[in-house]
matplotlib code that plots the C-alpha trace (Angstrom):
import matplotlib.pyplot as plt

x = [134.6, 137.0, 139.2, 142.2, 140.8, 140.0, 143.2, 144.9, 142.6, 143.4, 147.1, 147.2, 144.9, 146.9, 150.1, 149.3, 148.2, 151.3, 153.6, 150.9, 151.6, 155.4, 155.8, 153.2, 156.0, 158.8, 157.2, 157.5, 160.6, 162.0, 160.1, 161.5, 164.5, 164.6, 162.7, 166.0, 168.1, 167.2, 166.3, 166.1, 162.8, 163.8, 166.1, 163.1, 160.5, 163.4, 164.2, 160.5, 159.8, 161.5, 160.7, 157.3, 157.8, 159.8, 157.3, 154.5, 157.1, 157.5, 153.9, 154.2, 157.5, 157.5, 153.4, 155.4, 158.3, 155.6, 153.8, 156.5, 157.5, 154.3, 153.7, 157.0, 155.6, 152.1, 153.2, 154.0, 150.7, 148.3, 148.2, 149.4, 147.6, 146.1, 149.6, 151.4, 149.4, 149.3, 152.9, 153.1, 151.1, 153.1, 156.3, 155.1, 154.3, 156.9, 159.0, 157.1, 158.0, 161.4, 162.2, 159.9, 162.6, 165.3, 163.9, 162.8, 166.4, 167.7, 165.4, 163.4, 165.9, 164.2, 161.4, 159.5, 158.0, 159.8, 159.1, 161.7, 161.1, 157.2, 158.4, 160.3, 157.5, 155.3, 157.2, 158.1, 154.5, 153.6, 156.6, 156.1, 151.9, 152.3, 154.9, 152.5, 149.3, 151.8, 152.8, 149.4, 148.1, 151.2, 152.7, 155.5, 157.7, 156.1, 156.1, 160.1, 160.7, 158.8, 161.2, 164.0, 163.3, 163.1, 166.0, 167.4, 171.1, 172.6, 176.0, 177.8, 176.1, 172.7, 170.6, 167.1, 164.9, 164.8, 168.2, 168.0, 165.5, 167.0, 170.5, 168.5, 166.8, 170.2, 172.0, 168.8, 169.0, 173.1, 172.4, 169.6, 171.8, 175.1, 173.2, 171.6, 174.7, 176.1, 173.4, 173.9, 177.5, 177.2, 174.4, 176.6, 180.1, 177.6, 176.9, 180.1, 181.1, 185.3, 185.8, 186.0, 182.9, 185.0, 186.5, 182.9, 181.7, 185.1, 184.3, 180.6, 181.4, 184.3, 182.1, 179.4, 181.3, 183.0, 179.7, 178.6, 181.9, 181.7, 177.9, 178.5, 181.4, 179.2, 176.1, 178.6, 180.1, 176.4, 175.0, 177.9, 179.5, 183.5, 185.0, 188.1, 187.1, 186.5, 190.3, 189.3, 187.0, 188.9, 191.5, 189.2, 188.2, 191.6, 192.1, 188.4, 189.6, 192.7, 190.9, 187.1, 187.2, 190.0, 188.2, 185.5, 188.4, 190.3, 187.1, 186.3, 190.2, 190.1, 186.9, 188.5, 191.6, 190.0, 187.7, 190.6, 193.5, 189.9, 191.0, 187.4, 184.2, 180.6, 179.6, 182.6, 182.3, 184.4, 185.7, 186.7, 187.2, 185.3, 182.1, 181.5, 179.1, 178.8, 179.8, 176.8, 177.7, 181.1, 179.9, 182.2, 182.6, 181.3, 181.3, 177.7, 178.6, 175.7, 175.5, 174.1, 171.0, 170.1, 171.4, 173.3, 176.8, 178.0, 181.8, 183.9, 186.3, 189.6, 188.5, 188.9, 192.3, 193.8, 192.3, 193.5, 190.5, 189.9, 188.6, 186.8, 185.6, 188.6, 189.0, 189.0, 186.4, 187.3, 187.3, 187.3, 184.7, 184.9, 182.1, 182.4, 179.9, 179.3, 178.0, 177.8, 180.5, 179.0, 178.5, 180.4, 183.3, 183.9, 180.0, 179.5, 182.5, 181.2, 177.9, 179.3, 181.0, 177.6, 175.5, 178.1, 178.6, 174.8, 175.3, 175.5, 178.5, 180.5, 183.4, 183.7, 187.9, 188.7, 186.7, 184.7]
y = [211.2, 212.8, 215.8, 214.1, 211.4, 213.5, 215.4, 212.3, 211.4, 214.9, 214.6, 210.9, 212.3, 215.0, 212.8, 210.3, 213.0, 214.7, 210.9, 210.0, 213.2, 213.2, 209.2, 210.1, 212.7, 210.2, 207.8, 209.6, 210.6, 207.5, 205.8, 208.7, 207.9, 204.1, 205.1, 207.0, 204.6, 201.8, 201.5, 197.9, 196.6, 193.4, 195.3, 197.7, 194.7, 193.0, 196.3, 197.5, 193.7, 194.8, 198.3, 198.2, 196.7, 199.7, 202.2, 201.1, 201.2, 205.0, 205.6, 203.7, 204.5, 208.0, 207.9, 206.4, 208.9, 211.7, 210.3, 209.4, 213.2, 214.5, 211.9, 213.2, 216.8, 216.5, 214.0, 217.6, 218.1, 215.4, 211.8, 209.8, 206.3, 206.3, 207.8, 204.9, 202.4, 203.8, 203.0, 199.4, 198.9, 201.4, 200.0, 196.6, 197.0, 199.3, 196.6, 193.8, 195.9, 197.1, 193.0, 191.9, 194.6, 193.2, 189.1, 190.2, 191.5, 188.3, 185.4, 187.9, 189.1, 188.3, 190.1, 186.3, 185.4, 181.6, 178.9, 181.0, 184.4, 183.0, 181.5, 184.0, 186.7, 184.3, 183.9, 187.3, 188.4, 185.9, 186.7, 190.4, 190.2, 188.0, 190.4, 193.4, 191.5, 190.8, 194.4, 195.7, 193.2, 194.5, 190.8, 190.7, 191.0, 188.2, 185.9, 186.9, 185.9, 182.5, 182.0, 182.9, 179.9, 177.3, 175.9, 172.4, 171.2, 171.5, 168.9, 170.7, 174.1, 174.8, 177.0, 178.8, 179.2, 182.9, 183.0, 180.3, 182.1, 185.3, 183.6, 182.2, 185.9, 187.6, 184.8, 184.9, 189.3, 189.5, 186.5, 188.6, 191.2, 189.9, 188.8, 191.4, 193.6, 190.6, 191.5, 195.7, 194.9, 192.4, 194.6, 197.5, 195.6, 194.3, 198.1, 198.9, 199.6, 200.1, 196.5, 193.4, 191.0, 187.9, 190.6, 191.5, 188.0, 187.2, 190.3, 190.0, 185.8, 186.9, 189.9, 187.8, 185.1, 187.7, 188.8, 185.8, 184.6, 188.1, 187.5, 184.0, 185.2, 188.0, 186.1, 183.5, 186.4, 187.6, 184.4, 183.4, 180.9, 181.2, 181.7, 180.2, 176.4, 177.3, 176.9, 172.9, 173.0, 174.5, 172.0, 169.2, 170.8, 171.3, 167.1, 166.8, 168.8, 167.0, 163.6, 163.2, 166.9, 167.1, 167.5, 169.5, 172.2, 171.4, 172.7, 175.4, 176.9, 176.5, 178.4, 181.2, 180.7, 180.7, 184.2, 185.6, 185.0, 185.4, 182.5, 182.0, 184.6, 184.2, 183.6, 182.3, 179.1, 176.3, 172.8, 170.8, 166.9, 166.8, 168.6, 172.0, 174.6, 178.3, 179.4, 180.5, 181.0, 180.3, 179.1, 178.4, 174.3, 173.8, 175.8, 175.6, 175.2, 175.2, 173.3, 173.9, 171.7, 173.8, 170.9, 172.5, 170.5, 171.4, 170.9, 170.5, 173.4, 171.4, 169.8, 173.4, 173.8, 170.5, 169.6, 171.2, 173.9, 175.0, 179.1, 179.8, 183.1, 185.3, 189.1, 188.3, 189.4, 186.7, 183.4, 180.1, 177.3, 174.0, 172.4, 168.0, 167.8, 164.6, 164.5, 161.1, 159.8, 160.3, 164.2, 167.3, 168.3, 171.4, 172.2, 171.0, 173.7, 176.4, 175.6, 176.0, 178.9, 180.3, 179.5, 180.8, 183.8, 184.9, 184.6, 187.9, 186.9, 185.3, 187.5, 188.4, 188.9, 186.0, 184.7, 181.5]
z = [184.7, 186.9, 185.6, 186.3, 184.1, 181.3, 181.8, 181.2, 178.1, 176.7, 176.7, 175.6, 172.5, 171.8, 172.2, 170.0, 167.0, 167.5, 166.9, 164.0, 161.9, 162.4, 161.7, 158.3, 158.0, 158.6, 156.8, 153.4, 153.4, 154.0, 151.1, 149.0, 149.8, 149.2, 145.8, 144.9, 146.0, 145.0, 140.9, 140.9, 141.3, 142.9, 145.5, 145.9, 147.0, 149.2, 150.8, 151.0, 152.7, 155.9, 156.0, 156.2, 159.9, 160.3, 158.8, 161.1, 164.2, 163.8, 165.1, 168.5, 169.3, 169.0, 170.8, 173.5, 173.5, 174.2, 176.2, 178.3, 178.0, 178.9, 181.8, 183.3, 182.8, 183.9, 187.1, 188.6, 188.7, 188.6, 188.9, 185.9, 186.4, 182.7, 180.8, 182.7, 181.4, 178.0, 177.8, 177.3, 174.4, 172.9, 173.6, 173.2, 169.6, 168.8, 170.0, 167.9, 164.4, 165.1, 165.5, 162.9, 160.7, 161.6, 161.1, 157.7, 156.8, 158.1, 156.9, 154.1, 151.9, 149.1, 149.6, 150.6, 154.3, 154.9, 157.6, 160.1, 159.7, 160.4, 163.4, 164.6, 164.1, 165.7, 169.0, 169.6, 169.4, 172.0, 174.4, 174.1, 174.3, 177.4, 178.8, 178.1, 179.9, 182.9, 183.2, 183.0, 185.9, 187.6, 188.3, 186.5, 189.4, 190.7, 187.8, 187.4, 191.1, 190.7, 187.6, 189.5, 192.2, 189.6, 189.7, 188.5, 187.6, 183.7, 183.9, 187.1, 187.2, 189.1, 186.5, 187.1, 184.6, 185.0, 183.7, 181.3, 179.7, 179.8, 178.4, 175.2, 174.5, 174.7, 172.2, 170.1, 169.8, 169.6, 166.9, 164.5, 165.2, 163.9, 160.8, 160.0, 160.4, 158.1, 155.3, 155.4, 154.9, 152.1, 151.0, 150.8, 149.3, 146.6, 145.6, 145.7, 141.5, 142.7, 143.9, 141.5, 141.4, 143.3, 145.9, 146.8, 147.4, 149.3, 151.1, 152.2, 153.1, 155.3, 157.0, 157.7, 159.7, 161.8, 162.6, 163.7, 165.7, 167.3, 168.3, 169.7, 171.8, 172.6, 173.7, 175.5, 177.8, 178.2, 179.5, 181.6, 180.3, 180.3, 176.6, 177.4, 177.3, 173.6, 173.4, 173.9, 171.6, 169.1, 169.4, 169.1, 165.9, 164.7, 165.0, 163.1, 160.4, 159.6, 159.9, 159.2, 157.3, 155.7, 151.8, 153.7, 154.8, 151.4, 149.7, 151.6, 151.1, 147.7, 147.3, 148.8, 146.3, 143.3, 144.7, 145.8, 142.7, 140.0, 138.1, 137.9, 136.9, 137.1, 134.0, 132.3, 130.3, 131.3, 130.9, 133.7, 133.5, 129.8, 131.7, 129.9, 131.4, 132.3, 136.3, 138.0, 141.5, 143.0, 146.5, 149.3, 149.5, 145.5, 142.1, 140.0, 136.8, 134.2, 131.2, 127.4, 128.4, 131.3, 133.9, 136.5, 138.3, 141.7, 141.0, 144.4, 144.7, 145.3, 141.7, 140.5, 141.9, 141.6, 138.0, 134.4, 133.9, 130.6, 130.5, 127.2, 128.2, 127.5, 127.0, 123.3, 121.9, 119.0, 119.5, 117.2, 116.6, 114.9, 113.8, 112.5, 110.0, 107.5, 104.5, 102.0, 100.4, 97.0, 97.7, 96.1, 99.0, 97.1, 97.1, 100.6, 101.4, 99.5, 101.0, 104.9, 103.9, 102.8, 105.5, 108.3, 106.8, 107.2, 111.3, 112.5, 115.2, 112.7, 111.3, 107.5, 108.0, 108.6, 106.5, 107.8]

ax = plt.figure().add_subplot(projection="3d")
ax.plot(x, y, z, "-o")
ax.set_aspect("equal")
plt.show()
């Protein structure tokens, strides 16, 4: 081989053994970290889930940032043919992880692979593999200029497929983006101990919409479409909701009522309309609300607002019971009392003053 070959071969080697010890480095400090931060095992696994993406991005990544910094060196000297080329696998897959990190936040928060965060994995390996085969037979620029002469007509507007393309990648990223931001802050309100358990869930609902509205104006700008014929569109929704979604809306404000004034807890015990049942999760449109059997109701939130509500779970720590029971007519009453008395005053809950 040539020396400018084996040059090449040299620094790549020593490159890429230089980025594998400091991303093994990396790498255990950061799972240190999580270890302490994290005690719950369930929180662990979710967070784990996504950060093994990001563990195994270290590696390329920083391979490609010295590589890049020895190519710029050694191009003083020699010809860097082989360095250049070493550069888009390494960004390529370091690209692949860091998105697979943030899809897993998004679609794996529970620690599970489901039908999008599979497709999404899927479809960003292909796009980037077929971008790093292009680059590497050197025709990218021409595949980007045939794109760019495609051209065919969306309502009024003539659209090439270059940027048509290019438009559904950027409101795909700003969109990942936004909810992943949405997750770290609900994330983060959810481990806050100073806030109350409704103000966190108010909190992290809120935060994740603006995220979104902020990505979709974002990715509007981005792709070139003009914002302010969302003025229209908001005013056409404005007329829907006072028609067609009027209880839809009605639902939705009172779930943020009864979050906001904590009227209601998850896990109080309630009795609504004759239905009786634990709160298990106040959503936004619907309240689940589950019963002694185990069979769970999704009450509508206006129901909660509108209808008389009955809280059993109060900061009492006392609380009263009445049981029916029958007996036969030609029975003892005195001796069926006495015998009630006897057998509630073995439960452990039940309080000896009063006296059952």
């Amino acid at each position: 081989l040539p020396d400018v070959v084996l040059w090449q071969i040299g620094v790549l080697v020593g490159t890429l053994v230089v980025a594998w010890l400091l991303a093994r480095v990396l790498r255990r400090m950061l799972d240190a970290r999580r270890e302490s931060r994290y005690q719950a095992y369930q929180a662990y696994q979710a967070l784990r889930f996504g950060a093994d993406a990001l563990n195994r991005a270290f590696f390329p990544l920083l391979g490609a940032l010295f590589v890049w910094i020895a190519r710029a060196i050694a191009a003083q000297f020699i010809h860097t043919t082989l360095l250049d080329l070493a550069l888009v696998p390494l960004v390529g897959i370091g690209l692949i992880y860091i998105v697979f990190y943030f899809a897993r936040r998004v679609f794996g928060s529970d620690g599970h692979t489901h039908t999008w965060l599979s497709l999404v994995e899927k479809l960003v390996s292909i796009v980037v593999w077929v971008g790093m085969v292009l680059t590497v037979m050197g025709i990218q620029g021409d595949v980007l200029a045939w794109m760019a002469d495609v051209r065919f007509r969306v309502a009024n507007t003539h659209v090439t497929l270059l940027s048509l393309v290019s438009g559904l990648v950027w409101v795909c990223v700003t969109m990942v983006v936004a909810m992943w931001l949405g997750a770290a802050f609900e994330e983060r309100v959810m481990r806050a101990h100073t806030l109350d358990a409704n103000l966190k869930v108010v909190l992290a609902r809120v935060g994740r919409a603006l995220f979104v509205l902020a990505a979709v104006l974002i990715s509007l700008s981005l792709v070139g479409i003009d914002i302010t014929v969302l003025g229209v569109f908001g005013g056409a929704l404005g007329v829907g909701l006072g028609f067609g979604l009027q209880k839809i809306a009605s639902n939705y404000v009172s779930g943020f009522i009864i979050l906001i004034d904590r009227s209601l807890r998850i896990g109080d015990t309630i009795n609504v309309g004759g239905l009786q049942g634990q709160v298990t999760q106040i959503r936004t449109r619907y309240t689940v609300v589950r019963g002694l059997d185990g069979i769970e109701t999704l009450i509508p939130n206006e129901r909660l607002i509108t209808d008389v509500v009955q809280n059993q779970s109060s900061y009492l720590t006392r609380g009263h019971v009445k049981a029916v029971v029958q007996v036969a007519f030609s029975a003892d009453v005195d001796q069926v009392m006495a015998l009630l008395a006897q057998a509630a005053s073995g439960v452990e809950r039940v309080l000896q003053d009063p006296a059952p």
